[in-house]
N, C-alpha and C positions, 0 to 999 in steps of 0.2 A: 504494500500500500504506500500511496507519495505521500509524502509532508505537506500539508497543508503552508501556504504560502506567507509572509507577514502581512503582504498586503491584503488578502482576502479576512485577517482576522483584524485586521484595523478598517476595514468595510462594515464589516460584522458588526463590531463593536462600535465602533460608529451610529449604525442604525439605531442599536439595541438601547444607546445613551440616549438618542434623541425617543425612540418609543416611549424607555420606564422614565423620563424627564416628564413627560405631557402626562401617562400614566398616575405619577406620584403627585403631579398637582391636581388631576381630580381626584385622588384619594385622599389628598389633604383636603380639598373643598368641602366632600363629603363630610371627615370630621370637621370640619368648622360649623357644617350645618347640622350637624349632630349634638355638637357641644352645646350653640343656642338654641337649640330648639324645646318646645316648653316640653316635651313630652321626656319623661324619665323612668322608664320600665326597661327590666332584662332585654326586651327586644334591641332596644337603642342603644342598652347598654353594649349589647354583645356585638352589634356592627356596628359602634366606636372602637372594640376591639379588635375586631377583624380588617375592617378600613384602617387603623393604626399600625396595624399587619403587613398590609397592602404597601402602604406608604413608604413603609421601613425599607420591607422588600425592593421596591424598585429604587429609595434612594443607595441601598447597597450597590444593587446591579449597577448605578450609574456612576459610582467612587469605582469597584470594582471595572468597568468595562473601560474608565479613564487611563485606569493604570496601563488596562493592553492596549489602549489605540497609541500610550505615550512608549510604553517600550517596542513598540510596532512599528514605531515611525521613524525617519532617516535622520539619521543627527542622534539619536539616542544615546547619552556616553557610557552607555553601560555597555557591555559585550552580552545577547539576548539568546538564550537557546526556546526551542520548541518546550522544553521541560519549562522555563519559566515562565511560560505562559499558562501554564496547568491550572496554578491554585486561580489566578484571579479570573481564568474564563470561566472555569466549573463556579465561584462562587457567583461571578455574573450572572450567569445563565441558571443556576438555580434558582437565584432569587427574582429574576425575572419572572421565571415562571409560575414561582410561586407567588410573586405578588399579583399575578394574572388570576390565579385559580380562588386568591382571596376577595379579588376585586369583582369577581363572576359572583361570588358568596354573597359579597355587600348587595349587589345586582338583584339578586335572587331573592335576598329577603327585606328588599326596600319595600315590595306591595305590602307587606305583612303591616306594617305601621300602621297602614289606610283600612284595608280588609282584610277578611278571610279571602273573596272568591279574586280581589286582587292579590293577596297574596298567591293565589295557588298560581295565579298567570304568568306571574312575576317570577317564581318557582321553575314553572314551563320552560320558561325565556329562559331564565340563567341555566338550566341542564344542558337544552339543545343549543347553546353557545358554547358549554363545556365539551358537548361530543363535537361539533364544529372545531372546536380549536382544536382539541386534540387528534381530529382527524387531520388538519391539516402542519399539524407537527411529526406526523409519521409517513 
């Protein structure tokens, strides 16, 4: 198998910084409209914490994916092998995606506040996004 190239993972990461960037500012909105909002039960509780989740996640991914686009790039004074890019892609890309599948969660149990029969929609929506996305990551 070849070696994947520097320039394809300073592409990559590139991307991934600008995604979980726009990502982690609506999952901070959400908590901000969570925190003032009058309503204060487990539900709101639990996706302020899951949206706090989301948040963290994608601003890891985007510290994390800095790091590879900066030792990926020409001029770099460090000497870079393929091995040094391990820990911060995997952490990148973990946390991407995990702040994806927490932000599908927030998605999912937003109708819940309003209704039951919107929550169940809402429910609907966030599953067949989660098979969507994961269909389209494999």
């Amino acid at each position: 198998m070849s070696e994947i190239p520097f320039e394809y993972w300073n592409q990559l990461a590139n991307q991934t910084i600008l995604i979980s960037s726009l990502l982690s500012g609506f999952s901070i909105t959400v908590i901000v409209s969570l925190l003032v909002s009058d309503k204060a039960n487990r539900l709101t509780n639990f996706m302020l914490i899951i949206a706090t989740l989301a948040a963290s996640s994608f601003l890891i991914a985007v510290f994390a994916m800095t790091r590879v686009v900066l030792m990926t790039t020409e001029g770099y004074p460090i000497q870079v092998s393929s091995k040094d890019l391990f820990y911060p892609r995997v952490t990148g890309s973990m946390c991407f995606f995990l702040g994806i599948l927490f932000l599908i969660l927030v998605i999912s149990m937003a109708g819940w506040i309003k209704s039951k029969k919107v929550g169940l929609i809402t429910s609907m929506i966030g599953l067949a996004t989660l098979i969507m996305t994961i269909f389209q990551l494999t």
